[in-house]
C-alpha positions, 0 to 999 in steps of 0.5 A, a space after each residue: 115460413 110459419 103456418 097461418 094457422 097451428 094446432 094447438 093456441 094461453 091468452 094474451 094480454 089476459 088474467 089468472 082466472 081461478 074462478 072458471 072451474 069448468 075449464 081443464 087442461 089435458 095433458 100429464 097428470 104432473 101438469 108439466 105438460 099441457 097439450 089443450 083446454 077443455 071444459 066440463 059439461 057435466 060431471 062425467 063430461 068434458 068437451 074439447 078440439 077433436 084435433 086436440 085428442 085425434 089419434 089419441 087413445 082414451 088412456 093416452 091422455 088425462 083431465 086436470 082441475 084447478 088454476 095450474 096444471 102444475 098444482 092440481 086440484 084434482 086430475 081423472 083418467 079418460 075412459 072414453 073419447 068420441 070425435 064429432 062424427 063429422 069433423 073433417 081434419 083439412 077444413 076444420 069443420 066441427 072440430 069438437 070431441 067429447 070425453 067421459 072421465 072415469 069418475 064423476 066430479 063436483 063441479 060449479 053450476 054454469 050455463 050453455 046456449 044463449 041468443 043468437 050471436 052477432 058480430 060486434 058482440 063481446 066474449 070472453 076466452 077461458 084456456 091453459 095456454 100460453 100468454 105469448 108465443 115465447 110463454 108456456 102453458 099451464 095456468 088457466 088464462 081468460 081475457 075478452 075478445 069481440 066476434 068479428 065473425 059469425 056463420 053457422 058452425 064457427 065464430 071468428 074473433 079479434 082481441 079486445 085486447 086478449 087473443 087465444 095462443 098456444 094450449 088454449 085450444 078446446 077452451 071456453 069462448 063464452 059470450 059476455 051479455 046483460 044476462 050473464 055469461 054462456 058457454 057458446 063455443 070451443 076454441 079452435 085455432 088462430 093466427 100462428 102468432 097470436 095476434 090477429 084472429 081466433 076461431 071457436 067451434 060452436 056447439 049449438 049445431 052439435 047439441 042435439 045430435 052428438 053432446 047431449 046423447 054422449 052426455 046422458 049416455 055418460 051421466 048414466 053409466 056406474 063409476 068405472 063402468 064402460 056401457 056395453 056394447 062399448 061405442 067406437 072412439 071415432 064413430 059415424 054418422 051425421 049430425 044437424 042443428 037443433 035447439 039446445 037446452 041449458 046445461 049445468 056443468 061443474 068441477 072438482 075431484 078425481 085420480 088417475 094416470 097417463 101416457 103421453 100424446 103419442 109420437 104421431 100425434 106430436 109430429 102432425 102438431 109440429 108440421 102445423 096442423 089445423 088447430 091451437 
């Protein structure tokens, strides 16, 4: 019987989406494999599914930009990985990680945080993955949804009418209101067929404690310099909500190379671990 839930999730019934430049996929540098999405929160700063990079090491895994994985706009090497120092991989909870690239990018303005959310708000989902459970991965995707859902670390959401499948995982659920859109949460993990629910870890509750450190600790640091004393790809500790500032994010050029997810990473995926 196919899990309920799988690790890894492309949107269904959604569009080509050329103009979210702040969501990239993590994969090979050919593109011809894309394992997850991300989304940029700053030049040197991408957020994602901790499952998505869990046992992975900061070289065994590239960021790309642009509308196809394929066809880059511009790919970078990973220099550093962090997982929320809370995430717990049988519950799901706080499946979020960061990643520095290696060099600084350009990158569109865009915002985080906004109002409170509340069920029956509409959103809209950003991912590489597949638009059905027969499709492949590696066009960026995005296609609306409404939260069915809403506690203190996650939203759950139905299709309206799209829903995140496989490879959308660490994608970009933003909230759709009067006053624009924001980045509110990452895509987690969803219905093994693509058709019933998704969940998004939110980021306010991580903001102070975790993102916001990462990514001034980051933005500071030289181009293809790593701080010392080099922190722990896993570190400890604890995190607590607190309020979150708007972040400007961006997107656009870098090089570099990759290994494949490793074989263990590849087989915890395929006997349906938490996750898109």
């Amino acid at each position: 019987m196919e899990p309920l839930e799988r690790r890894a999730l492309a949107i269904t019934s959604g569009s080509a989406s050329p103009d979210d430049r702040d969501v990239v996929a993590l994969g090979a540098p050919s593109g011809a494999h894309v394992e997850c999405s991300g989304v940029l929160l700053s030049p040197r700063v991408a957020v994602t599914a901790a499952h998505c990079v869990l046992g992975v090491k900061a070289e065994g895994v590239a960021v790309l930009g642009g509308a196809e994985a394929s066809r880059p706009e511009w790919l970078s090497a990973v220099q550093a990985v962090r997982l929320h120092p809370a995430y717990d991989p049988e519950t799901r909870e706080n499946d979020l990680a960061l990643v520095r690239l290696a060099r600084q990018v350009e990158a569109m303005p865009g915002q985080v945080g906004g109002p409170s959310l509340e069920a029956g708000q509409r959103g809209r989902i950003v991912g590489f993955g597949k638009p059905s459970v027969d499709g492949e991965t590696g066009q960026r995707r995005s296609g609306t949804v409404r939260f069915q859902r809403v506690d203190g670390h996650t939203v759950t959401y139905v299709g309206d009418p799209s829903l995140s499948c496989a490879g959308d995982s660490g994608g970009a659920l933003r909230l759709v209101s009067e006053a624009g859109e924001r980045l509110v949460g990452i895509v987690r993990s969803g219905s093994a067929d693509c058709t019933g629910f998704g969940v998004a870890t939110l980021l306010e509750p991580s903001w102070a404690d975790f993102i916001a450190p990462f990514v001034a600790e980051a933005d500071g640091t030289p181009e293809g310099e790593v701080p010392t004393p080099a922190e722990p790809r896993v570190p400890t500790g604890g995190c607590t909500s607190a309020p979150w500032p708007a972040l400007l994010w961006l997107s656009a050029a870098v090089v570099a190379r990759l290994r494949p997810p490793s074989a263990s990473h590849r087989a915890r995926r395929a006997r349906g671990a938490p996750g898109r």
